[in-house]
C-alpha positions in Angstrom: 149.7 63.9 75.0 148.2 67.0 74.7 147.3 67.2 78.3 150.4 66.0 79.6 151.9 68.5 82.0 156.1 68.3 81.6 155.9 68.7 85.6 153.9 69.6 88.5 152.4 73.3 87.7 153.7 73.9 84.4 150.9 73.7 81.6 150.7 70.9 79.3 150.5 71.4 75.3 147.0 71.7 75.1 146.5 74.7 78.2 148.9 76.8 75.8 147.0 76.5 72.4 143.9 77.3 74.4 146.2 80.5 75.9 147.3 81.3 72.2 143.8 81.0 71.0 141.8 82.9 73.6 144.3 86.1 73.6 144.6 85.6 69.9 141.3 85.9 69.1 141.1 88.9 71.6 143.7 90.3 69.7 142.0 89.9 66.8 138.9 91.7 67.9 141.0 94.6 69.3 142.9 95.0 65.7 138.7 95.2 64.1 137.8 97.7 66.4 141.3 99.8 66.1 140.3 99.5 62.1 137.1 100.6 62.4 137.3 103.8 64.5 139.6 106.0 65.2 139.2 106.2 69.3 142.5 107.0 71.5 144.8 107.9 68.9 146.6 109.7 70.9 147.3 107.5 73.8 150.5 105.7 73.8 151.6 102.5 74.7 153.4 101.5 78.3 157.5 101.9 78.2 157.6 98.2 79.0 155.6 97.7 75.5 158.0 99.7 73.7 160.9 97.8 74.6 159.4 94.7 73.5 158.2 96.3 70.2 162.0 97.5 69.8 163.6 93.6 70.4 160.3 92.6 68.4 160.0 89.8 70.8 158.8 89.0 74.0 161.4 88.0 77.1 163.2 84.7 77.4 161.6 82.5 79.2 158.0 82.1 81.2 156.0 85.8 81.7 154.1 85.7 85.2 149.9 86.4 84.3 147.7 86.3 86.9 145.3 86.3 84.6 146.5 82.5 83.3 145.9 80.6 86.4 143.6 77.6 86.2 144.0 77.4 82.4 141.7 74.9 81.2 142.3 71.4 79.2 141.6 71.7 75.6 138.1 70.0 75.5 139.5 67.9 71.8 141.9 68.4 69.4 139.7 69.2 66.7 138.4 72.0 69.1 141.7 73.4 68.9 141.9 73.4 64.7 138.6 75.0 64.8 139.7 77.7 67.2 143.3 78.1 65.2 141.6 78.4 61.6 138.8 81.1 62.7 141.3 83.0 64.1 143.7 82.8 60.9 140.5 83.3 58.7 139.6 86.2 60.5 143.2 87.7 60.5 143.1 87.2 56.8 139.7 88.8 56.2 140.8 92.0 58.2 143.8 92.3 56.2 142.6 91.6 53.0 139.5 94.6 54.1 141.7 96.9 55.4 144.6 99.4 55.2 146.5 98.2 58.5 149.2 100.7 58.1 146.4 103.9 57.8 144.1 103.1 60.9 144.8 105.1 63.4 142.5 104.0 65.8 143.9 102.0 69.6 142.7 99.9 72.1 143.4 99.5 75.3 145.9 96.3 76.2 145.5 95.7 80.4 149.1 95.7 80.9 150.7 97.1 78.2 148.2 100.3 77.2 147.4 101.3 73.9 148.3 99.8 70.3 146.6 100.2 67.2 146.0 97.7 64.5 149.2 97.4 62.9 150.9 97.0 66.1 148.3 94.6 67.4 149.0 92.2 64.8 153.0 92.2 65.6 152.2 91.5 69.4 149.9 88.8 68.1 153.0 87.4 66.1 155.4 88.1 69.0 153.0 86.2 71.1 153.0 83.3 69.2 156.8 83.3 68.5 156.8 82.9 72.5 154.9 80.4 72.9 156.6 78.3 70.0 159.9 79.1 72.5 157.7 77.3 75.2 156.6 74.5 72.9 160.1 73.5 72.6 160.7 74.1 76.2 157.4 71.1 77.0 159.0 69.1 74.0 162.4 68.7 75.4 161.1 67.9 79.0 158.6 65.4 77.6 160.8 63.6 75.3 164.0 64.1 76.6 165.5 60.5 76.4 
């Protein structure tokens, strides 16, 4: 089931929890190295970000990505658990190390510009929330009765 595709060109279950985990864990790494320097703290983020930030959510519906074509199959299920709980582990460790709300360092998002830790972590949330939004959007296509 995980690599059923709802339709033609759309991903299946398992192409988005490799999507959440690959950017997640990038996401991750960005928030470590926003914590651990204090590079481009004065850049800002793209007018597009701030809008999201404002709703504290992404758009309805699917976000075109160039950068997501050809999303590979997840290789097991267990491969995804592992991926999921280093991720979470390694959340948890930078928070638990570090003041989030005191680093002022930023990294540089392709699209989107700068953010630093804190704000990092709330696009990594709003990211998620997203792709829960798709989840329900492949569960009602593939069990729609």
């Amino acid at each position: 089931m995980l690599q059923r595709q709802p339709q033609p060109g759309s991903w299946s279950m398992g192409q988005v929890y490799v999507h959440i985990i690959g950017d997640t864990a990038w996401f991750a790494d960005q928030m470590e190295a926003c914590l651990l320097n204090n590079i481009n703290s004065e850049q800002e983020m793209h007018e597009h970000a701030k809008a999201i930030f404002r709703n504290n959510r992404f758009p309805d519906g699917p976000l075109e990505n160039p950068a997501n074509a050809g999303m590979p199959q997840p290789q097991s299920r267990e491969a995804l658990l592992q991926g999921l709980t280093a991720i979470h582990e390694k959340v948890n460790r930078l928070y638990a190390r570090f003041d989030f709300s005191a680093a002022t360092g930023k990294t540089e998002h392709p699209g989107f510009r700068f953010f630093n830790a804190a704000e990092w972590l709330q696009f990594a949330e709003m990211h998620m929330r997203h792709h829960q939004r798709q989840k329900q959007r492949i569960d009602d296509a593939l069990f729609a009765r």
